[in-house]
N, C-alpha and C positions, 0 to 999 in steps of 0.2 A: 444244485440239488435237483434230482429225480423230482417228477409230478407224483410219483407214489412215497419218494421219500416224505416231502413235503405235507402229502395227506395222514401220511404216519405222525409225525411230529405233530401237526393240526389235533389228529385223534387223542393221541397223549397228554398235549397241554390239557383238553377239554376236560377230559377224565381226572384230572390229576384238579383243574379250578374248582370242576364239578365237588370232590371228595373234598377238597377243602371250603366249600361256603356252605355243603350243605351240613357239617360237621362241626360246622366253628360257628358261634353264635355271632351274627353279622354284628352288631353294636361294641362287641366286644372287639372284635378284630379290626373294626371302623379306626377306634379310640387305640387299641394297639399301634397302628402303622399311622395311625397320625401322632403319633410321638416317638415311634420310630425313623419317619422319616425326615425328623424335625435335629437326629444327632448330626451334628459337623464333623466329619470324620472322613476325607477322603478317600480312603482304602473300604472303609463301608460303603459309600457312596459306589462306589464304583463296581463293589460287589452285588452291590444291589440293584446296581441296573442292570447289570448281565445278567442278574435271575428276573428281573422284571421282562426282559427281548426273550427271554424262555415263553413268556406266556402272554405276550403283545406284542405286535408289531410295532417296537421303538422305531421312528424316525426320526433322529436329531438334527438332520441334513440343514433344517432349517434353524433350528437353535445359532445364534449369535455364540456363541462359547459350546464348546465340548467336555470342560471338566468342571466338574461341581463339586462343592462342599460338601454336600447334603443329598439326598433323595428329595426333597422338600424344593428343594432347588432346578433340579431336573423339572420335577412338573411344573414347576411354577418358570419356566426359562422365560427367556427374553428370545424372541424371533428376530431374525435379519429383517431391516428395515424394507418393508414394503412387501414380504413376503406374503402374507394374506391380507388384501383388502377386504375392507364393510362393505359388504351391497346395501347403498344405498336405499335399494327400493323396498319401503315400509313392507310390502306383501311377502318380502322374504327373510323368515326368521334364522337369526346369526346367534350362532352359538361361541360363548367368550371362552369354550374348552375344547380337547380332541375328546368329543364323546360319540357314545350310541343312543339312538333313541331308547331311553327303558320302560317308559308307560308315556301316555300322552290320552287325554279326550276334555269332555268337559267339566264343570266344578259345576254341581248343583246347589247353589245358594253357596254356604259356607263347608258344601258337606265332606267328608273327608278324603284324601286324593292320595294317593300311593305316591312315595318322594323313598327311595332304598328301600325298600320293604315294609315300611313303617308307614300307617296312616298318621297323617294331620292334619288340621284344621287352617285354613285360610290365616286366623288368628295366630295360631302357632308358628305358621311361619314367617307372617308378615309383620306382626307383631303391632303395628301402625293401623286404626282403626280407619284411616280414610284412604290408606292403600287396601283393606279387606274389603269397603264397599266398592274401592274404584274394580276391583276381577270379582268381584261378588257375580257367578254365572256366567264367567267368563272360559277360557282356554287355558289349560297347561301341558307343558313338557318337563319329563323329568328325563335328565343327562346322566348315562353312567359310563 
């Protein structure tokens, strides 16, 4: 593929993600595709990761298996052994997903922190009162 083909296709997915999140009420489409991606149905499966490499960069290179049940299964795959190690060293934050940073800074007391477009509260999310004091004014990242 051409470097202008590539930028074309680049432009198009954008436009086309764009039109659909800013159109589709996000919660709703959240709760959609998380029970969609939840049917066992190989031939869905399979259809749905080819329109998924339409608008991300799939890599399953490292995926331990290449066919799945589900879409639910795709993201959640099992890696070939030893393909990403933990860096060990505390000062470098490991993410347990293939994400992008989507917001990150600090949490003022309990105050509310952008997590998908939605505010909540320290409480809300951690639900455990001595996990909310232990980041009370602490640091978050939100992964999308």
């Amino acid at each position: 593929m051409t470097v202008r083909a590539a930028s074309v296709k680049t432009v198009l997915r954008e436009d086309i993600r764009f039109l659909l999140e800013s159109h589709i009420p996000r919660q709703l489409a959240n709760r959609f595709f998380g029970w969609f991606s939840q049917i066992e149905a190989p031939l869905v499966a399979r259809a749905s990761i080819a329109i998924w490499r339409l608008f991300a960069d799939l890599d399953l290179s490292e995926a331990r298996t290449q066919r799945f049940t589900s879409l639910h299964a795709c993201f959640t795959r099992e890696l070939k052994h030893g393909t990403r190690p933990v860096d060990r060293d505390p000062d470098i934050l490991t993410s347990p997903c293939d994400a992008i940073v989507g917001a990150c800074g600090r949490i003022d007391g309990n105050e509310l922190i952008q997590a998908k477009g939605f505010p909540y509260t320290l409480q809300e999310l951690l639900i455990d009162p001595q996990l909310v004091q232990l980041y009370r004014d602490g640091q978050y990242v939100t992964l999308g």
